[in-house]
N, C-alpha and C positions, 0 to 999 in steps of 0.2 A: 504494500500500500504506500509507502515514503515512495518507493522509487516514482510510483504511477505519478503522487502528487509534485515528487522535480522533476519528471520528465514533461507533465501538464505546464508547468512553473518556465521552462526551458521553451515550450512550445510559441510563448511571447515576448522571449525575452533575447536578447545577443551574449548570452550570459553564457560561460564554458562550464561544463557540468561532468561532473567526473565522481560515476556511481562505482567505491569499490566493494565486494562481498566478499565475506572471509567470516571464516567459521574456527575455533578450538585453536584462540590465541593462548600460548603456553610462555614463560619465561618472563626474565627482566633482563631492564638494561645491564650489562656489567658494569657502567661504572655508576650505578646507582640512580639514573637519572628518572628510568623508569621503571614502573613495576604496580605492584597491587596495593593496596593500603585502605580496606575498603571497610566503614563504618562499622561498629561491631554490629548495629542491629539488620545487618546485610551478609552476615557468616553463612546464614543457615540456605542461600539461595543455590547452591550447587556448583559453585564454581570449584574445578576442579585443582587449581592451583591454590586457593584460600582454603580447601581443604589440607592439602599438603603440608600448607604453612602451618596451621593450626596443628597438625598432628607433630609435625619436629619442631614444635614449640611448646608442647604439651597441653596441650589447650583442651585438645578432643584427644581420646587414648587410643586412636588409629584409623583407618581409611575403609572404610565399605564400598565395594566394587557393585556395583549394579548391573542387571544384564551382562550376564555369565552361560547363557544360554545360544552363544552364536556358534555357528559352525566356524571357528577360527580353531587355533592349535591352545590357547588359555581359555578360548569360551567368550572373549570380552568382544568387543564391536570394533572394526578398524576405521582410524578416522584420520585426517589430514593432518597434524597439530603444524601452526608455521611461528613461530619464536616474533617475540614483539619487536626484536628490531630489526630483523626480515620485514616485519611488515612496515615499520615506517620508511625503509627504504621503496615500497611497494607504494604509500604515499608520496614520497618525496618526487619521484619518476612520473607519477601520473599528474601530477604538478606537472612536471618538466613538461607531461604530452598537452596541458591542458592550452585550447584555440577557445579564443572566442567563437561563442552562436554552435559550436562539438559537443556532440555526448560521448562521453567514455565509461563504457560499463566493464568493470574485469571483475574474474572470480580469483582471488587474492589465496593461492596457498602452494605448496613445496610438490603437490602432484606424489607424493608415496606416502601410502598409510602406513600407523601405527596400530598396533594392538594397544589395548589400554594398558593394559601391565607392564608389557613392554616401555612403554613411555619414562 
């Protein structure tokens, strides 16, 4: 629905519009610039790395795997994960491509999955 209402928004405007999708951002910056830091009463939403944190912080006393049921080699689901600063580099370029009155729609990820345990 966002995309529908900037590409509607795009449809009147000289305005360069640069739609990127990207799913199962993982990681921080290494030198600390970025990363997660997210409200405590927003722990319990399922993010997979604010779980992490919380379990080698002791927070929570370990991690629960859900959907253990796939036909994979551990059972878990394979999914793209692409590292936050892959992705602002994935930002930064599509900048570089963005024209005036241009749509740019890309799907933002490393193209080989992961098993979740794996990860």
């Amino acid at each position: 629905m966002a995309e529908e209402i900037i590409l509607d928004f795009h449809k009147n405007s000289n305005m360069s519009v640069m739609i990127l999708r990207y799913f199962n951002v993982i990681g921080s910056d290494p030198n600390g610039r970025l990363g997660e830091a997210p409200r405590p009463e927003l722990r319990e939403h399922g993010r997979i790395s604010g779980a992490c944190f919380d379990a080698a912080r002791g927070i929570i006393p370990g991690l629960k795997v859900r959907g253990i049921d796939y036909k994979t080699a551990d059972g878990t689901c394979i999914r793209d994960y692409i590292d936050v600063t892959d992705l602002v580099d994935a930002h930064v370029k599509a900048l570089e491509k963005a024209r005036p009155g241009k749509v740019g729609i890309y799907n933002v990820g490393t193209g080989r999955g992961k098993q979740l345990c794996s990860t």
